[in-house]
C-alpha positions, 0 to 999 in steps of 0.5 A: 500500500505504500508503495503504490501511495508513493508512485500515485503521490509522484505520478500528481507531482510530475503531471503537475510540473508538467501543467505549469510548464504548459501554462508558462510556455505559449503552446502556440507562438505567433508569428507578425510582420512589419513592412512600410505599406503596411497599416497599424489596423491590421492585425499583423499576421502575415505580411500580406496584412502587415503593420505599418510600424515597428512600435506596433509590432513590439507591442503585440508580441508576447513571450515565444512570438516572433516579429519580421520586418521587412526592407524599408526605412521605418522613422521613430523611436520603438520602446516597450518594457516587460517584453519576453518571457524566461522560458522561450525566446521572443525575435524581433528580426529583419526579413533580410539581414542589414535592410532594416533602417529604423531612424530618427533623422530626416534630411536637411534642404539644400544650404546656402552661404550666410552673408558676412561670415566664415564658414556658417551656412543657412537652411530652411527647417522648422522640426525638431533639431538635436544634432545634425548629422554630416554624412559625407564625413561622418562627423556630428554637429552638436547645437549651441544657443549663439548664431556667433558662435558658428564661425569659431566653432566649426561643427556646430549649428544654431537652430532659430526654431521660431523663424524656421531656420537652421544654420551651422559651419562644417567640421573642416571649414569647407563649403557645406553646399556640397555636403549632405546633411540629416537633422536627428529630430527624435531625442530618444533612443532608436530601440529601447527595452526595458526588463526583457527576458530572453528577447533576441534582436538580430539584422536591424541598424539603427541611425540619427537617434541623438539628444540635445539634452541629458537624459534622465537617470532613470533611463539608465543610459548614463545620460544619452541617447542611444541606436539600441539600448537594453535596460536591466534585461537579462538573457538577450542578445542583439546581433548582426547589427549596426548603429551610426550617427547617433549619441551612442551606440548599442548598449546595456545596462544590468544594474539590476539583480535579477539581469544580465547574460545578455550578449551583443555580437557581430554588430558594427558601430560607427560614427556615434557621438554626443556631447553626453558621451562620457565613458560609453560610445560605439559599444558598452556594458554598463554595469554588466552581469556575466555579459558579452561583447563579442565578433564585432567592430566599433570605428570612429566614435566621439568616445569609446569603441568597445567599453564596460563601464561599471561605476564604482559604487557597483566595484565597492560592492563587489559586483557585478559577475564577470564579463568580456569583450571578445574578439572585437576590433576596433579602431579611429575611438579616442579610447579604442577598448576600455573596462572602467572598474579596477576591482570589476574582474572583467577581462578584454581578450583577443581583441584588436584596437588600433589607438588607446585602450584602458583596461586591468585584465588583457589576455591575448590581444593585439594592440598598435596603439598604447595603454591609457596612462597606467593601464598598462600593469595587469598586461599579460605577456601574451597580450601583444603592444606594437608600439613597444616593438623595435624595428616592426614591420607589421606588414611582414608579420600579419596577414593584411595589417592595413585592412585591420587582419591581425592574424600571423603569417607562418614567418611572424616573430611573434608565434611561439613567443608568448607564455609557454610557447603560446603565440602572441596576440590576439590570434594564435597561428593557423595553417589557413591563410595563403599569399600569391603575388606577381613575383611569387613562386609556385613552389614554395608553401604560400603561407607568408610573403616570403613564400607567396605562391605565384599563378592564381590558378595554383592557388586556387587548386590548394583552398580549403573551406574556411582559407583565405588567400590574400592578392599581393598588389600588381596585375595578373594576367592569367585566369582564375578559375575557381574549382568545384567546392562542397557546401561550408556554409560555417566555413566560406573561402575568402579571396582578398586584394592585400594592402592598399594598393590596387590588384588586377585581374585582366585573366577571365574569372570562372566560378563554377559549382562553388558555394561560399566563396567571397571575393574582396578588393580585387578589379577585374579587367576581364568578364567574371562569370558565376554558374551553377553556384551558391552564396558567392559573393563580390564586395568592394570589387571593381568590374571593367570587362566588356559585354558584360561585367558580372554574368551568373547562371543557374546561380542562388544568393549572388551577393554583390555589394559597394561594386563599381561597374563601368566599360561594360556594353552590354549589362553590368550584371547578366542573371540567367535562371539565378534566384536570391540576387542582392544587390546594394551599395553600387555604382552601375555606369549605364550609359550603354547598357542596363545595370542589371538584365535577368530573364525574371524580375523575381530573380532580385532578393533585394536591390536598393541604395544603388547608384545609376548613371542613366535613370532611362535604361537601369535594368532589362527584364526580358525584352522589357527595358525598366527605367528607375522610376518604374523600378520604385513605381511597380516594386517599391519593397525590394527594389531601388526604392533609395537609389538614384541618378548620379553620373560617374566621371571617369579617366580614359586610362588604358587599363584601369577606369579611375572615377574622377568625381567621387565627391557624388558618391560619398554617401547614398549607399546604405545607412549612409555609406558611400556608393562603389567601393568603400573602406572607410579606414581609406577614406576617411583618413585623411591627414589634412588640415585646412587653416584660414589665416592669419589676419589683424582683429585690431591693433593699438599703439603698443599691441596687436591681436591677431587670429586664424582658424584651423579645421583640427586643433593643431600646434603652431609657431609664431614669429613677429618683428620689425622686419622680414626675418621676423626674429621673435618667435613663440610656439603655442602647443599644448598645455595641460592644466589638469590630467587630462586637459587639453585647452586647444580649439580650432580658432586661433588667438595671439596678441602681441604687447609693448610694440612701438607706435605707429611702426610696421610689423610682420606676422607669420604662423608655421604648423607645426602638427595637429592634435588628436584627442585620444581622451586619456592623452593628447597624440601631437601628429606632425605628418599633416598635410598643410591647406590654405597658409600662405607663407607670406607674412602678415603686414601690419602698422601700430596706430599713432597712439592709444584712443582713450578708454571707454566704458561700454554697455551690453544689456539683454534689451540692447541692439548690437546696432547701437553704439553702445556707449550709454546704458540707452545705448546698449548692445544686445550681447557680450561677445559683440562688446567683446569685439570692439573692446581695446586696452582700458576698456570697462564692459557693464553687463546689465540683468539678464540671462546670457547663452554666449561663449566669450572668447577674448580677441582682444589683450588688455595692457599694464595698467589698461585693464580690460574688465567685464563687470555686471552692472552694480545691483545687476544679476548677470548669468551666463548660461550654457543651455543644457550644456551646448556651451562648455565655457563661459569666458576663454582667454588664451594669449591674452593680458591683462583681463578683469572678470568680476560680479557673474553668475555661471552654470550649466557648461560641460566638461566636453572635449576641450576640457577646459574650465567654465574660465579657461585659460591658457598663456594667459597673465596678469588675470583677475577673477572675483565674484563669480558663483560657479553653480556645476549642478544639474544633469551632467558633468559640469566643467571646472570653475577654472582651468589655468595651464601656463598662466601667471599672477592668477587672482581667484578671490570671493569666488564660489564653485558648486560641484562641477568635475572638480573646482579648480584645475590649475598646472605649469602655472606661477604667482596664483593666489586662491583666496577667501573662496569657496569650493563645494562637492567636486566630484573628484578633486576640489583643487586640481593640479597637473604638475610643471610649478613648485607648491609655492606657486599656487597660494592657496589661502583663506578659503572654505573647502568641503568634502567631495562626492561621497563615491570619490571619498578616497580621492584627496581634495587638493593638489600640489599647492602651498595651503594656508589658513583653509578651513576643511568641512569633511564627512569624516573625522579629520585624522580619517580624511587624507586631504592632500595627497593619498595615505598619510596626507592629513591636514595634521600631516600637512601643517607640520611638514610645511612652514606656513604662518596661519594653520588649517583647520577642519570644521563645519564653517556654519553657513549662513543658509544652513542656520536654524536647519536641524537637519544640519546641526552645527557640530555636524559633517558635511552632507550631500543635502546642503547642496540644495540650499545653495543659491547665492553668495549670501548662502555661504557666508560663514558664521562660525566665529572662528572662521569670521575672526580669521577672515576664512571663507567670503568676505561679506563687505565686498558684495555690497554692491551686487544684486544678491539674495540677501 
């Protein structure tokens, strides 16, 4: 009876386990689709009946469904949250991998020249305006509130939304009438899923989703906007993707416990960035749990490649599980590869990044560039650094260095040299990569230039599934056939064109019984013919044969994409009884025959964002001769629906066509890309610099202010005098005031002092090398080529003598048509007086709120001051508009300025990396009542950044957050005094080296802890401290305040001969007084900065700070506009 009591017992449990699985499992999944003539009313369920948007689609699938969405442009963003279940795998797939475009971006009309400026450019548009995208160079313009600011930052653009139009000046400062713009105008993310379970989205590309403000946190995206975005998801996987021109790339955030295991994998990320980047870019994890990035490429950013970022609450913590980046390349990033997170665990392996990496855990990469400033100590000895080699050529070591294949040939040094015996780097040696070249041997064994064989026909006899054979450059001459090959389908037969110069095949080219076979960079001078084969395919080929160029018969899933077709007579591709024909991303020059002839229309898979010489005769089906309209007219899903009419220009050299106008092919391809071939490590590395200039802003009797502009920051040198030898010289190159600041922009000031009146001087500029930023270090490039300076000199005469000084007027009701001379008179916007100021000058700043960047074009003397002051009651704010400012004031070569009385906010801590004021070969400088509010969204900059400065005054100044307050370095007589700094969030006074301690006075100023995370980072650098008051979180003699370890305020008092000591206390401020949440014995507390608004708020009143003078001195803000 037992027994049968416990099998009848287990026989319920058992069909009760299999009851729940049912009901947690769909017993029937369905099936939707999308396509572009579709309609939200329907019910989806065939693509006969498909919906019209992806956003429908998302929102009707549920656990085990599967949405697929066919070929198109679908515009606007696609969010949902709780998708998917944890049993069963949702999909949400593009019919045809890569030919779903979702964007959030749409074209920009036609731009003409604005009158009377440099380089800014008008358009019509009234929608929405985040950022605007240049196609042609795969750069981002991000928008700033000032019209003035377009011709001194080029890359920017102003939208004046109430008049309907849209300006901005091209990165280079090159015309923008022949390039082609789109405007992101959505400000969220492309795709965004928010606790999904087990959803896979593969063979989407999403582009020009961007923000012109932060993102709120509770978005989880760190502040920006992004192409795809997985939020607290936990086992999903994006792959076979792409994301460009937006803020960021694909991503994922598993903060949240029960996420993560998510995977990103062979994705492709380029072109992404925002002034909201931070520590993210092409591809990231973010606060990752046992996630992958893997068999993907992330190329020319605005920040990271290929990233984890894991914040340091999450490392104190212990968390997150481990994850990786694998196998991933990535190259043209200011940081190519980075794991932020030293006690993470995380590990990048077999990786190969071309720039700047960060990272404690490296196994088995390769890497041409370098480690971030030390990021180098957990390399692993199989980790391989190139620039560490001696006397490297990594041509003869790899398999196609230049085309970013880092696999070694079978004569490399580097096999066998890791760890016992282990090849270095990121791929350990196989016996499956061959070389040939003109000069080869046929007897030799292939696998290495030294050994390449010598006839194609050889060596095609020797591939096996899954070898690639690399071309040498030269010609050819004999055939290529390719012998019969049994399906591989994991494994395709590669054949590519090595290096950068050009191969050509003038022999006929056979394919025959073949599958998976791909053909690269190679040019064929003869017909290329494909029979009774599958899954070949042809990229970034040229075809030059007559008759027809590309025949294929009997063939399925013929791939041909950025191919270039030109001398052909009769049809550029030939398909006879073939199926499953792409075709994408091809200039076709039809002048004598059709692009395409096929005897059926239904041959073509997919064609589309090709390129047609002719719009008459594009294809012939048949007997049938179809224009380019009746292509989009009679099939407008599959067919060149995005293609156009564009008229190739060739050279009539013998052998090989060369396109002459490639200008009207940089972009149409898909998602942006160009049409024909295209590699875009070639083309768009081009090593130009375009300088406009020098010219005179003004001269006085004694000095003169000159400028010019260069399209990259570079470094120049300078020589000026009374003659044409031109004697005194000056190199301006950079200085860093604070790791890693780099206060260099692309317009160009230098003034001259203590000349002679009314004599003629010369002026000329050398280039000396451009300046890229790699983020974690400034790389001085000295091989760029020099466009538009004239090494003529520069000829200009002092005046006679000085006009007298003057005081001028700016107020927000003002007209920069008046003259400025009375407050009736005044001028609409500082950076106009800021034009017409001379030595002596006073500018008078009335009430209002001013998004202006003031850049100062004018030096100041001895004893002429050039001082801009609000007016006394006046409240002055300059306003960075969400961060589209990143200074208020720059003063770079300049003498002799006076700032005093401003309000200042919201600036961010971008790229330049300069402070809200900053500095650089500036002397002679005061700055007094400024209230520096760094609070917000965002990172907000420095008060003050000052590199090469001299005799610097800070006094009765207040910094609220910001990265950190101050950052000062290489500087002499600087005197920090009766200020206040409030909760940077690294260091409150930052410096970057190059002076003695006695160079920086630091005294009498109230200093708080910092940002509670950073607690271990100290306060102040290398500066002499004297009569400060500290107010910390912790106990005084458990603070290390200046330096690391030991560096107490006790430590520092007794080592350092000072007259009045430090003190660690609470200073009582004024608007915490009768808080009781705050009491007066207390630490410092995040909270207090809430009641921050003002000067008056921070007032001390602890009798000993007030007896010692410590803190603001309240008697010098009579006459300001303030709240008490």
């Amino acid at each position: 009876m037992l027994k049968f009591t416990t099998l009848k017992f287990t026989t319920l449990i058992a069909c009760a386990l299999c009851v729940s699985i049912l009901l947690a499992v769909p017993l029937y999944a369905t099936d939707y689709f999308v396509c572009t003539e579709g309609n939200d009313g329907h019910d989806g369920r065939s693509p006969r009946w498909a919906f019209a948007t992806i956003q429908k689609g998302v929102d009707s699938l549920q656990p085990g469904d599967t949405l697929t969405i066919a070929p198109g442009e679908y515009f606007g963003s696609v969010r949902r949250t709780g998708l998917g279940g944890a049993d069963v795998d949702t999909i949400i797939q593009a019919e045809i991998p890569g030919t779903v475009l979702m964007r959030g971006d749409v074209a920009l009309p036609p731009l003409r020249k604005v009158e009377g400026t440099r380089f800014t450019y008008v358009t019509d548009y009234d929608g929405d305006a985040h950022t605007v995208n240049e196609l042609d160079t795969l750069r981002i313009l991000e928008a700033t509130p000032d019209l003035h600011e377009l011709d001194f930052a080029p890359g920017t653009f102003f939208h004046d939304r109430p008049a309907g139009q849209l300006y901005l000046s091209p990165p280079d400062m090159q015309p923008a009438t022949a390039r082609r713009y789109t405007v992101s105008a959505t400000g969220t993310h492309g795709l965004y899923l928010r606790d999904a379970q087990r959803v896979i989205v593969q063979g989407l590309a999403a582009t020009g989703f961007n923000g012109s403000n932060f993102v709120p946190h509770r978005e989880g995206t760190g502040g920006g906007v992004w192409g795809m975005y997985l939020m607290n998801a936990s086992r999903c996987t994006i792959r076979d993707s792409y994301a460009c021109f937006n803020g960021r790339g694909i991503g994922s955030n598993s903060s949240s416990d029960n996420s993560g295991d998510n995977t990103i994998e062979r994705c492709v990320a380029w072109a992404n960035s925002s002034r909201y980047g931070g520590p993210f870019g092409g591809l990231t994890l973010h606060q990752p749990r046992r996630d992958f990035i893997r068999d993907s490429i992330s190329f020319l950013n605005g920040h990271k490649g290929v990233n984890i970022r894991v914040s340091d609450d999450a490392v104190q913590r212990g968390e997150p599980a481990r994850s990786k980046l694998v196998n991933n390349l990535a190259w043209g990033n200011p940081i190519d590869i980075r794991i932020k997170g030293a006690a993470s665990g995380h590990i990048a392996e077999r990786n190969v990044a071309m720039r700047a990496i960060e990272w404690f855990r490296s196994d088995f990469n390769t890497l041409a560039g370098g480690f971030g400033a030390g990021h180098d100590r957990l390399r692993s000895e199989d980790t391989l650094l190139l620039s560490a080699e001696r006397q490297l050529d990594v041509r003869q070591e790899f398999a196609d260095p230049d085309n970013f294949d880092y696999r070694l040939q079978a004569t490399s040094r580097f096999r066998g040299r890791g760890p016992s015996g282990t090849d270095q780097g990121a791929f350990p040696y196989q016996q499956n990569i061959y070389y040939v070249a003109p000069t080869g041997d046929d007897a030799a064994d292939g696998l290495a230039l030294a050994t390449a064989w010598r006839s194609l026909g050889h060596a095609a006899q020797q591939l096996q599934p899954g070898d690639t054979l690399y071309l040498i450059e030269g010609t050819y001459h004999e055939a290529l056939p390719m012998p019969p090959r049994s399906d591989q389908s994991d494994r395709p037969i590669h054949l590519r064109g090595r290096g950068l110069g050009e191969v050509v095949i003038q022999g006929a080219v056979s394919v025959q019984q073949t599958r998976h076979v791909q053909f690269e960079r190679l040019n064929f001078t003869s017909p290329v013919t494909v029979r009774d084969s599958s899954h070949i395919h042809f990229h970034n080929c040229r075809f030059f044969g007559e008759a027809n160029s590309l025949t294929a018969t009997n063939t399925d899933h013929l791939r041909v994409t950025h191919g270039e077709f030109t001398r052909f007579t009769e049809a550029a591709i030939d398909l006879q009884e073939s199926n499953h024909v792409f075709l994408s991303g091809n200039l076709f020059d039809n002048a004598h025959g059709p692009g395409v002839r096929s005897d059926s229309p239904d041959a073509i898979l997919y064609s589309d964002y090709n390129s047609y010489g002719s719009a008459d005769h594009v294809w012939q089906v048949a007997e049938r001769s179809w224009a380019l309209q009746d292509l989009q007219r009679l099939r407008p899903k599959l067919t060149d629906r995005h293609s156009q009419q564009l008229t190739p220009q060739y050279s009539s050299a013998a052998n090989q066509p060369i396109l002459q106008n490639p200008g009207s092919f940089a972009t149409g391809g898909p998602m942006g890309r160009p049409l024909g071939v295209y590699l875009p490590h070639v083309r768009y590395a081009g090593n130009q610099v375009h300088v406009d200039g020098p010219m005179v802003h003004s001269v006085t009797a004694t000095t003169a202010n000159l400028e010019w502009w260069s399209s990259r920051p570079a470094i120049f040198r300078v020589r000026w005098g009374t003659t044409a030898s031109m004697e005194n010289t000056v190199t301006l190159s950079r200085v860093s005031a604070y790791h890693p600041a780099n206060p260099i922009e692309n317009f160009n000031t230098f003034s001259l002092t203590g000349l002679t009146p009314g004599t003629p001087y010369f002026f000329r500029i050398e280039l000396l090398g451009v300046i890229d930023d790699t983020e974690d270090g400034i790389r001085e490039d000295l091989t760029a080529t020099v466009v538009g300076l004239d090494d003529k000199p520069l000829v200009f005469t002092t005046t006679a003598q000085d006009a007298s000084p003057r005081t001028l007027y700016v107020a927000a009701d003002g007209d920069n048509r008046r003259t400025g001379l009375t407050r009736q008179q005044a001028w609409r916007t500082i950076n106009h007086a800021a034009d017409q100021a001379r030595p002596g000058d006073t500018i008078l700043i009335g009430e209002g709120v001013y998004y202006e960047h003031i850049r100062l074009r004018t030096t100041g003397e001895q004893d002429a001051a050039i001082t801009f002051r609000s007016h006394p009651g006046e409240k002055v704010v300059m306003d960075g508009n969400h961060k589209q400012l990143q200074n208020a004031f720059t003063i770079f070569n300049k003498q002799h300025i006076h700032i005093d009385g401003l309000y200042v906010k919201d600036h961010a801590r971008g790229r330049m990396r300069t402070g809200t004021f900053g500095l650089l070969r500036a002397h002679h400088i005061r700055l007094t009542r400024i209230f520096h509010d760094g609070r917000g969204q965002g990172t907000d900059s420095a008060l003050l950044t000052a590199a090469a400065v001299s005799d610097l005054l800070v006094r009765n100044c207040v910094s609220l957050s910001g990265w950190n307050n101050l950052e000062v370095g290489r500087s002499t007589n600087v005197v920090i005094e009766h200020s206040v700094f409030v909760r940077s969030d690294i260091v409150s006074l930052a410096t970057g080296g190059g002076h003695e301690r006695r160079d920086v006075v630091v005294r009498s100023n109230i200093v708080t802890d910092n940002l509670a995370r950073k607690a271990g980072s100290h306060l102040v650098g290398h500066v002499l401290l004297e009569n400060n008051a500290f107010f910390l979180r912790v106990p005084e003699h458990d603070r290390s305040v200046f330096g690391s370890g030991r560096g107490t305020l006790a430590q520092y008092d007794r080592e350092h001969p000072i007259k009045k000591p430090n003190m660690a206390t609470n200073p009582q401020f004024a608007a915490l007084d009768g808080k009781e949440m705050f009491p007066a014995d207390g630490f410092f507390d995040d909270r207090m900065l809430r009641e921050f608004n003002d000067f008056t708020d921070l007032f001390a009143t602890n009798p000993t700070l007030v007896q010692r003078q410590i803190g603001l001195i309240p008697a010098d803000f009579d006459d300001m506009a303030t709240q008490r």
